[in-house]
RODO-2510 file (C-alpha; in nm, 4 decimals, decimal comma):
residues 407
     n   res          X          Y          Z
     1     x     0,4852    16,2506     5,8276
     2     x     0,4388    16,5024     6,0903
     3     x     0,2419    16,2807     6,2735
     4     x     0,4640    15,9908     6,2457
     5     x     0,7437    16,1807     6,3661
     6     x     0,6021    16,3890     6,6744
     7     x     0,4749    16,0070     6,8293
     8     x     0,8632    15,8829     6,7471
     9     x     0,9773    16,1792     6,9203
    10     x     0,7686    16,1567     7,1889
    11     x     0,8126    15,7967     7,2491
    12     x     1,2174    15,8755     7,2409
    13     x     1,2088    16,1326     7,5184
    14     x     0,9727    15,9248     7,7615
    15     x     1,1518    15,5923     7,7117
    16     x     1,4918    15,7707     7,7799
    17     x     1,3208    15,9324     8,0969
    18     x     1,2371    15,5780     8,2547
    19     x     1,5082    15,3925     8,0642
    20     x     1,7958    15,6561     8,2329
    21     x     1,6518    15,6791     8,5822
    22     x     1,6222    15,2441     8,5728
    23     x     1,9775    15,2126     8,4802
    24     x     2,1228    15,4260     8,7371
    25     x     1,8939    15,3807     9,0313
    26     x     1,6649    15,0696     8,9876
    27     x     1,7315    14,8073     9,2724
    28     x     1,7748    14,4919     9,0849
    29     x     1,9873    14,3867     8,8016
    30     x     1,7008    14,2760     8,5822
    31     x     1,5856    14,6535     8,6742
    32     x     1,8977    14,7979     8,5307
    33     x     1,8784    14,5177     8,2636
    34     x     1,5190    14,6606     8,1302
    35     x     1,6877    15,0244     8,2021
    36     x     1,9438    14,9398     7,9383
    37     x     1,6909    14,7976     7,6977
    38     x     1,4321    15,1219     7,7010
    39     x     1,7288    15,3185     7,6466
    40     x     1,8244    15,0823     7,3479
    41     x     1,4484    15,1336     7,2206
    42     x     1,4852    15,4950     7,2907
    43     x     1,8053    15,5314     7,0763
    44     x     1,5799    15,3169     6,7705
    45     x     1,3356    15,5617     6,7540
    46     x     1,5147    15,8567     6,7686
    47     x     1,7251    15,7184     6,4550
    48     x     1,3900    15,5940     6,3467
    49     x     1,2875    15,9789     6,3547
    50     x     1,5748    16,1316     6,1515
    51     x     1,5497    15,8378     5,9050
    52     x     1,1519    15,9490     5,8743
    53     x     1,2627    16,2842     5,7982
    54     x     1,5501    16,1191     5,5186
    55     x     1,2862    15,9207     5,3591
    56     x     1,0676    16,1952     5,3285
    57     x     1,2588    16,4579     5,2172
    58     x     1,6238    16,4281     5,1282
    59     x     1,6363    16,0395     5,0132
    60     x     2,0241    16,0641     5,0911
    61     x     2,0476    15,7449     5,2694
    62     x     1,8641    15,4291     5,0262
    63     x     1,7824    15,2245     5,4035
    64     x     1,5978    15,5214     5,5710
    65     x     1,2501    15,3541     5,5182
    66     x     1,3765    15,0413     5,6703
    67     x     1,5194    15,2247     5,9897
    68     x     1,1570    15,4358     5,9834
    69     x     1,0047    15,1147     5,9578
    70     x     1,2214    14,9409     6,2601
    71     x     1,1492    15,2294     6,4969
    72     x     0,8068    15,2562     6,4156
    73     x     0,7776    14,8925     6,4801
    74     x     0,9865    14,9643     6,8248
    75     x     0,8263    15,2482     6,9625
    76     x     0,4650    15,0359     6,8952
    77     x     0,5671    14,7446     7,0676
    78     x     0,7367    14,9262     7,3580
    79     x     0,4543    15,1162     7,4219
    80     x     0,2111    14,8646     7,4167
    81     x     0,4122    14,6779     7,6809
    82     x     0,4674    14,9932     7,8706
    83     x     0,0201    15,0400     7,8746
    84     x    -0,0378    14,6903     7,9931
    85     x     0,2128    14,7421     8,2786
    86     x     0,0569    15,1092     8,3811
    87     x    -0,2618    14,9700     8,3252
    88     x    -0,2285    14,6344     8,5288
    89     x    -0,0107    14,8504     8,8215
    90     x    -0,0485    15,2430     8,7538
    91     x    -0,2248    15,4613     8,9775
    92     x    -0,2522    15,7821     8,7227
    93     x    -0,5262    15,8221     8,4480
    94     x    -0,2482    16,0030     8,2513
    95     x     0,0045    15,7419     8,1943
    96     x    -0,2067    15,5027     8,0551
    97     x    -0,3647    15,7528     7,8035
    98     x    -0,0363    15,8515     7,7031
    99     x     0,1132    15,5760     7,6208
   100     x    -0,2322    15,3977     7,5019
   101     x    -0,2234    15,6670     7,2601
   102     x     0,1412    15,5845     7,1535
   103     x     0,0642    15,2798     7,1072
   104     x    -0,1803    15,3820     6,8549
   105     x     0,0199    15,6053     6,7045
   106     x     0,2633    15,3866     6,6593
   107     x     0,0817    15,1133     6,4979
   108     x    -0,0720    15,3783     6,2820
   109     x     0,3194    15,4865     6,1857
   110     x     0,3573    15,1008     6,1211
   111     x     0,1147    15,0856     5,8723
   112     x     0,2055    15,4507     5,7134
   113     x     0,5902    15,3803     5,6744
   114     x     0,5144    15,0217     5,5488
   115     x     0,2781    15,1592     5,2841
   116     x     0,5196    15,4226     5,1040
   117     x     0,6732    15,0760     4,9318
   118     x     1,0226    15,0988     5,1359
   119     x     1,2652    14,8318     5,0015
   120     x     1,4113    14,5758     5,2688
   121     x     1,7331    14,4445     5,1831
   122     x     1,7235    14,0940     5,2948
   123     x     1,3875    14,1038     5,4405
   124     x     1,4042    13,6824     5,5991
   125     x     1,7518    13,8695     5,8420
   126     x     1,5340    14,2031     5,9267
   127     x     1,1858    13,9815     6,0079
   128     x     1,4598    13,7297     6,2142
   129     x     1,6291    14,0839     6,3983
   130     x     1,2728    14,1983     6,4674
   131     x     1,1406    13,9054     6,5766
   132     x     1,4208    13,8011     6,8066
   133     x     1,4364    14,1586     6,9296
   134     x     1,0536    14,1672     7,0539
   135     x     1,1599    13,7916     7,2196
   136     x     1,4075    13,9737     7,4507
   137     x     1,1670    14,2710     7,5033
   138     x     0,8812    14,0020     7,5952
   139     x     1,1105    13,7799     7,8045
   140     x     1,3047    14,1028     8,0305
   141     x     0,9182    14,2432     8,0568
   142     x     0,7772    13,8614     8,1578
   143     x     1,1008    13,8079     8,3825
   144     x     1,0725    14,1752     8,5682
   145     x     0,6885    14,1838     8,6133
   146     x     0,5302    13,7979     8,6283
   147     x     0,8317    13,6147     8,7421
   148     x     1,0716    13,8254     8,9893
   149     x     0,7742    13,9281     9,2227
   150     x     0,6811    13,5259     9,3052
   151     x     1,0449    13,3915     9,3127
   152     x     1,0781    13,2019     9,6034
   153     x     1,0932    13,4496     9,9261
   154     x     1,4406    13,4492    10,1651
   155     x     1,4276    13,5084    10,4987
   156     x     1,6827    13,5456    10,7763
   157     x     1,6881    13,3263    11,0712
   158     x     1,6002    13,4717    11,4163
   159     x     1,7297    13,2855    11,7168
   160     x     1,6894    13,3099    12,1462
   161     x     1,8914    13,1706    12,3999
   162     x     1,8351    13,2260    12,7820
   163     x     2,1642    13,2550    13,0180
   164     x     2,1814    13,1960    13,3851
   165     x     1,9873    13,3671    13,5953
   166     x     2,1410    13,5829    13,8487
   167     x     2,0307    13,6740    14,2101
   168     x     2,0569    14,0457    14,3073
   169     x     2,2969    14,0985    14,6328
   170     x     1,9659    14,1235    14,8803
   171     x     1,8440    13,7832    14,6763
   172     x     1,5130    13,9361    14,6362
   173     x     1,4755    13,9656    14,2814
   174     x     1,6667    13,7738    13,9728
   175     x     1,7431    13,8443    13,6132
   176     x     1,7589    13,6317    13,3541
   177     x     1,9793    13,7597    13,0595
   178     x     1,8162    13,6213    12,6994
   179     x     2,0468    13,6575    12,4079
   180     x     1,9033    13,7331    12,0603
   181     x     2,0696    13,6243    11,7256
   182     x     1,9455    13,7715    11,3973
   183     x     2,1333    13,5521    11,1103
   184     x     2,0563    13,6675    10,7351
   185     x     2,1823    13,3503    10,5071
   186     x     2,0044    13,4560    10,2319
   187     x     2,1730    13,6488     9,8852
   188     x     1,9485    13,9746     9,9760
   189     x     1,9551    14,2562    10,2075
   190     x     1,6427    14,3269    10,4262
   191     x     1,5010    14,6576    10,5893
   192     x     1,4414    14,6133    10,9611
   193     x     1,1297    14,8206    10,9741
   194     x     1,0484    14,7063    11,3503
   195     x     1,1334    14,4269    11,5725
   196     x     0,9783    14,3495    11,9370
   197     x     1,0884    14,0747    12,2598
   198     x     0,8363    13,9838    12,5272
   199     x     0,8448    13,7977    12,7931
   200     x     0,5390    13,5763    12,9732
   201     x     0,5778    13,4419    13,3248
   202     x     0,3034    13,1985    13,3594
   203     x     0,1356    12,9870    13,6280
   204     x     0,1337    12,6096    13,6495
   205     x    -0,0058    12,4593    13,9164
   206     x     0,0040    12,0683    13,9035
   207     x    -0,3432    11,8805    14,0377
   208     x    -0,3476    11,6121    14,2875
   209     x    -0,5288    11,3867    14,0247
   210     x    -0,5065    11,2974    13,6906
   211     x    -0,7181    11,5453    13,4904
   212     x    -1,0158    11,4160    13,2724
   213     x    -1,0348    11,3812    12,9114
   214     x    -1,3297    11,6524    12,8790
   215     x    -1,0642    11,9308    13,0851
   216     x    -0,8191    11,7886    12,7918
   217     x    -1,0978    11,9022    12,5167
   218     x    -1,1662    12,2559    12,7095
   219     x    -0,7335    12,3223    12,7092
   220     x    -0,7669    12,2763    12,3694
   221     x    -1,0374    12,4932    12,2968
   222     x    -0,7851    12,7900    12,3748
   223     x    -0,5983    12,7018    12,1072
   224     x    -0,7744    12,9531    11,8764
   225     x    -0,6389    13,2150    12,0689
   226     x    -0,2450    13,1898    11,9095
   227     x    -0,0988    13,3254    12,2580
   228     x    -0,2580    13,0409    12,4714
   229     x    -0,1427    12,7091    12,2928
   230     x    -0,0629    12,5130    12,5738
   231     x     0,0244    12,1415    12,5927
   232     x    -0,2547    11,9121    12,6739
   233     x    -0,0834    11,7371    13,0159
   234     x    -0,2467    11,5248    13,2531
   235     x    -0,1007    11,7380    13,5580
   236     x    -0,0339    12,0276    13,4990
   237     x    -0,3006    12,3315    13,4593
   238     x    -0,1743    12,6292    13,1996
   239     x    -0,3124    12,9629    13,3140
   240     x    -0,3179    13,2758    13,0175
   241     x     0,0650    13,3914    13,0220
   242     x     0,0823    13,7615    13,1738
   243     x     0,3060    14,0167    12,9981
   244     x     0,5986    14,0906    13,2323
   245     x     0,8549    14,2701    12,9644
   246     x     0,8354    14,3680    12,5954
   247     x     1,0539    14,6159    12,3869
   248     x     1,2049    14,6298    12,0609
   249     x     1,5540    14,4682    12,0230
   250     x     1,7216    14,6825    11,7266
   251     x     1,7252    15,0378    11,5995
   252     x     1,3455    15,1223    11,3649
   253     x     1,4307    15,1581    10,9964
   254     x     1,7958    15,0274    11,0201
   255     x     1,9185    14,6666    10,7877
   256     x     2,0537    14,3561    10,7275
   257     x     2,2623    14,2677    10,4721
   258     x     2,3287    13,9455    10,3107
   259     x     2,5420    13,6889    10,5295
   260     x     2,5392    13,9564    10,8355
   261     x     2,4835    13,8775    11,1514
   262     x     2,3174    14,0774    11,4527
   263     x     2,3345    14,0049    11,7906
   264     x     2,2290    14,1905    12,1349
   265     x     2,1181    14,0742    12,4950
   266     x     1,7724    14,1721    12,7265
   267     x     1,7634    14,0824    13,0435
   268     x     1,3662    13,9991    13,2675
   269     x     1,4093    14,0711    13,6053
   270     x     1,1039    13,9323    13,8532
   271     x     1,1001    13,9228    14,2214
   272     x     1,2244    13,5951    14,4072
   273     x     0,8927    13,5185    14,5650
   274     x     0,7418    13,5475    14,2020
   275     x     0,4419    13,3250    14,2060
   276     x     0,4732    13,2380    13,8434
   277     x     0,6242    12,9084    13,7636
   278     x     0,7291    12,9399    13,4353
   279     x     0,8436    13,2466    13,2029
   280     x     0,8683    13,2187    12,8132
   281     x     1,0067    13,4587    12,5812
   282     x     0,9398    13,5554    12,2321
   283     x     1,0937    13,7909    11,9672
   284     x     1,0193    13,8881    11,6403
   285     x     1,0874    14,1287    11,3131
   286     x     0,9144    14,2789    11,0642
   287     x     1,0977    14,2869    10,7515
   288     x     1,1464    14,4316    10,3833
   289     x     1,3093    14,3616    10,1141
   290     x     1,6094    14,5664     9,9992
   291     x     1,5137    14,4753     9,5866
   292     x     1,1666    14,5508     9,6512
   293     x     1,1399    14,8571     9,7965
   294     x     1,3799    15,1591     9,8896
   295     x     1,2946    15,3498    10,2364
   296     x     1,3229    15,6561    10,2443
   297     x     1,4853    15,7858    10,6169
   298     x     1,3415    15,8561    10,8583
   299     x     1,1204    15,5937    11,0023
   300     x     0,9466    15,8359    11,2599
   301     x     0,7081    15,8434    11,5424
   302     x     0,3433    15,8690    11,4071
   303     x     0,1263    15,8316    11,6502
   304     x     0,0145    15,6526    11,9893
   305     x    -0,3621    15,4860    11,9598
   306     x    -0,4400    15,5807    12,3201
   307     x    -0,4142    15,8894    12,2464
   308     x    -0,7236    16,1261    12,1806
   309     x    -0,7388    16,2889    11,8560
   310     x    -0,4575    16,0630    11,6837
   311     x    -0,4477    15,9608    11,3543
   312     x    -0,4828    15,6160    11,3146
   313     x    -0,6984    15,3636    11,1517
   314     x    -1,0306    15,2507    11,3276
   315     x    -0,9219    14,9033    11,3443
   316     x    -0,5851    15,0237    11,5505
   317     x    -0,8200    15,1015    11,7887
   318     x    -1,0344    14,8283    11,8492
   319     x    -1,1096    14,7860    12,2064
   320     x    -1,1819    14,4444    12,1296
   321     x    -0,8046    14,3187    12,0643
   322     x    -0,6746    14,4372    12,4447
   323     x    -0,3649    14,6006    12,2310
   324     x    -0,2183    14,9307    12,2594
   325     x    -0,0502    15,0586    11,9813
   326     x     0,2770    15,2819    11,8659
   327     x     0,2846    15,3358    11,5025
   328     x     0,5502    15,4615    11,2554
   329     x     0,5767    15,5684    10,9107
   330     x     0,8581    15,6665    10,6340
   331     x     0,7902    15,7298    10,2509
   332     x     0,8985    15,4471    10,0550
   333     x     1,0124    15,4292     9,6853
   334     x     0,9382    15,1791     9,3840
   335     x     1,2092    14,9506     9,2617
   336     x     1,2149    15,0681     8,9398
   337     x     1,1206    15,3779     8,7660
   338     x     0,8246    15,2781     8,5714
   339     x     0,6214    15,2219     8,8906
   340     x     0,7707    15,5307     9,0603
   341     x     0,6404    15,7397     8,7973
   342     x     0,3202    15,5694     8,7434
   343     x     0,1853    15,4888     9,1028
   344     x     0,1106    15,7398     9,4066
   345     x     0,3581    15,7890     9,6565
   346     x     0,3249    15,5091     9,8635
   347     x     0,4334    15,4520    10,3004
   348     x     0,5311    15,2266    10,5159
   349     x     0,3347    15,2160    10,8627
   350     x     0,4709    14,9876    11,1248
   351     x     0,2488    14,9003    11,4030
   352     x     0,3965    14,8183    11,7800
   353     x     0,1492    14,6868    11,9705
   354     x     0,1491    14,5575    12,3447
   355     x    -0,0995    14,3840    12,6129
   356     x    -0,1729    14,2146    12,8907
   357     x    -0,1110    13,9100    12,7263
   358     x     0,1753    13,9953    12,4522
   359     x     0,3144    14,2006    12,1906
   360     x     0,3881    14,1599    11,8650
   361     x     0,4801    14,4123    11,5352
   362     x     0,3254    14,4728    11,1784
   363     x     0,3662    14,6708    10,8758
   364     x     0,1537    14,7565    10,5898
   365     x     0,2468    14,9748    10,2658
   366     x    -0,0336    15,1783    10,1256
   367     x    -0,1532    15,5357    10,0200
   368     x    -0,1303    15,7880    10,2901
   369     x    -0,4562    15,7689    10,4592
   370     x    -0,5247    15,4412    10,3436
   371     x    -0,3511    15,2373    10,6173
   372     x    -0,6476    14,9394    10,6148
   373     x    -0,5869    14,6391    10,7752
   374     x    -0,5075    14,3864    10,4615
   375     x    -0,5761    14,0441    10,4706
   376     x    -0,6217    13,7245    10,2194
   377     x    -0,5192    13,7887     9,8388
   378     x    -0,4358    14,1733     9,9083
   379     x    -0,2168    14,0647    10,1438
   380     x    -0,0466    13,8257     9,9692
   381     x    -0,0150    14,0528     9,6654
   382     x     0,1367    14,3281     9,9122
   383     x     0,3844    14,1139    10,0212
   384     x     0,5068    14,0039     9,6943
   385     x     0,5600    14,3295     9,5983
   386     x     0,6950    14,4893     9,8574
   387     x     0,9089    14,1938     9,9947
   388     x     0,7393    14,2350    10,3362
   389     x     0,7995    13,9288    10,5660
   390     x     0,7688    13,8595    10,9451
   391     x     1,0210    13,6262    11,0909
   392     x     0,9128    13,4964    11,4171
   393     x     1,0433    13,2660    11,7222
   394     x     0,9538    13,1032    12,0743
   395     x     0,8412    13,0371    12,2725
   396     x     1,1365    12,9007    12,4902
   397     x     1,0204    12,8458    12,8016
   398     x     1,2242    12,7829    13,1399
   399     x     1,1021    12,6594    13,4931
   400     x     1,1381    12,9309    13,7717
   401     x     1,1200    12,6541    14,0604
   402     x     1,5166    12,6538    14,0975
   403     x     1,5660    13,0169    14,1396
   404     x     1,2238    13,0168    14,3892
   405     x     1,4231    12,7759    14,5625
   406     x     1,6811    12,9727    14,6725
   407     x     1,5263    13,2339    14,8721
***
């Protein structure tokens, strides 16, 4: 009885422990929906405790085996959910012992209660309460852990728009202002964790002849490299775009909520006698979820790559990808309490990175220390989780030969 009662017990306080903090702080309503239920299951073992002690002892209540029964039968299947979640997801050896050894317990207090002979008053209703009970239980787990995380993904809409271009007073330079719209339709907010605009200016020089089909095959060799995908033209000869402006267009670690709308202006300034003959612009975000994840502020400076001594992973420095890179990091927080209990502390490290030919930004959640470079099914498993999406656009490309012309 002892037994019985110290795994009922013990199963009470940790279910009301993740059951509390999911009801008040988890980040979806399914989160505060399972909340609600392990508080529920907490609540039927606790009774199921005091009616193990009644049935035992003081026989003053003629249903206390049934209720003993009921939250054995709780606690086991709770905590059998509860170990293949921690197992599947959990980075502690603890938790999974813990509750694999609840589970056993439980099953074990199963068995024990069932065997004293307890009389069930209309046992068809209590085997229909039971069994509709662990149908809920199944169905909140299956909805929260299998079907939430591949639901299909939102993202806002990110749009660029170039103005006039302007001539300084001594007409020898220009600026083009570029307007940037940042539209979230969708019925979720997102973290901004980083966001970058570039600008390419870009020679075209047109040959006096048509160009062969074998210079055709050679353009479109460079199409491997995704910042040279030029059209395949008869005239006109693409040369590799040069970087002439990049910087981020909105504030590091700051949001979007649903159905708001964000809007700002750059402006590229080049010389008149430029001898580019195009100039293309590009902007992008790197994005979080808001049900996925909660950041905690502040999304700080980390580290620069070009720098000696700093902390960043070998594949940030890579002399091979011509980048140079700015990187930041915040702590981030589960969605719901199970996982914040269960997993390591995990961050977010957002990578701003800049070239001859481009920039771009990137983030990646993982262990501190363990900021790899993730790719194929780790990264789409990263992604689901986390909610991390990049929302790209451009190029839109404009001809400088009318502002040229008016030096």
């Amino acid at each position: 009885m002892a037994v019985i009662l110290l795994i009922l017990l013990m199963t009470t306080l940790l279910l009301g422990r993740f059951g509390l903090d999911d009801f008040i702080h988890a980040l979806t309503f399914p989160g505060r929906i399972t909340g609600a239920v392990l508080i529920s299951v907490a609540l039927t073992t606790l009774l199921g405790a005091a009616a193990v002690l009644d049935h035992w002892f003081w026989r003053s209540f003629p249903y206390s085996g049934v209720v003993a029964l009921i939250g054995a039968f709780a606690a086991f299947l709770t905590n059998t959910l509860l170990l293949v979640e921690i197992a599947k997801d959990g980075d502690s050896p603890i938790y999974p012992a813990l509750f694999g050894a609840l589970a056993a317990g439980s099953a074990w207090a199963v068995f024990a209660v069932w065997r004293t002979s307890i009389v069930i008053p209309a046992p068809k209703r209590v085997a229909a309460a039971l069994i509709i009970s662990s149908v809920i239980a199944i169905a909140n787990f299956g909805y929260q852990k299998l079907y939430q995380p591949y639901q299909r993904q939102t993202r806002p809409l990110l749009k660029l728009s170039m103005g006039q271009p302007v001539l300084s007073q001594d007409r020898k330079a220009f600026a083009i202002p570029v307007d940037i719209t940042f539209e979230n339709h969708g019925d979720v907010g997102f973290y901004v964790l980083g966001t970058e605009f570039h600008a390419m200016a870009e020679r075209v020089p047109l040959s006096p002849t048509d160009r062969l089909r074998q210079q055709w095959r050679s353009d479109a060799e460079q199409w491997t490299d995704p910042q040279e995908v030029n059209p395949l033209s008869r005239r006109e000869i693409h040369q590799p775009g040069q970087l002439v402006e990049a910087q981020p267009w909105m504030p590091y670690g700051g949001w979007i909520e649903s159905s708001d709308v964000f809007t700002t202006r750059v402006v590229v300034q080049l010389p008149i006698d430029t001898p580019y003959d195009q100039v293309a612009v590009y902007a992008s975000a790197s994005l979080a979820r808001k049900d996925r994840l909660d950041l905690e502020p502040p999304l700080q400076f980390k580290a620069y790559s070009w720098k000696e001594n700093s902390k960043v992973p070998a594949w940030v420095k890579d002399p091979k990808s011509g980048l140079d890179t700015i990187v930041y990091q915040a702590r981030v927080h589960e969605n719901n309490a199970i996982d914040e209990h269960t997993r390591d502390p995990r961050y977010v490290s957002v990578y701003w990175q800049f070239g001859a030919h481009g920039s771009n930004v990137a983030s990646s959640v993982a262990r501190n220390g363990e900021d790899n470079h993730p790719t194929g099914q780790e990264l789409r498993d990263l992604r689901s989780r986390y909610g991390l999406a990049d929302v790209i656009t451009g190029p839109i490309k404009r001809t400088l030969w009318d502002i040229k012309s008016k030096r």
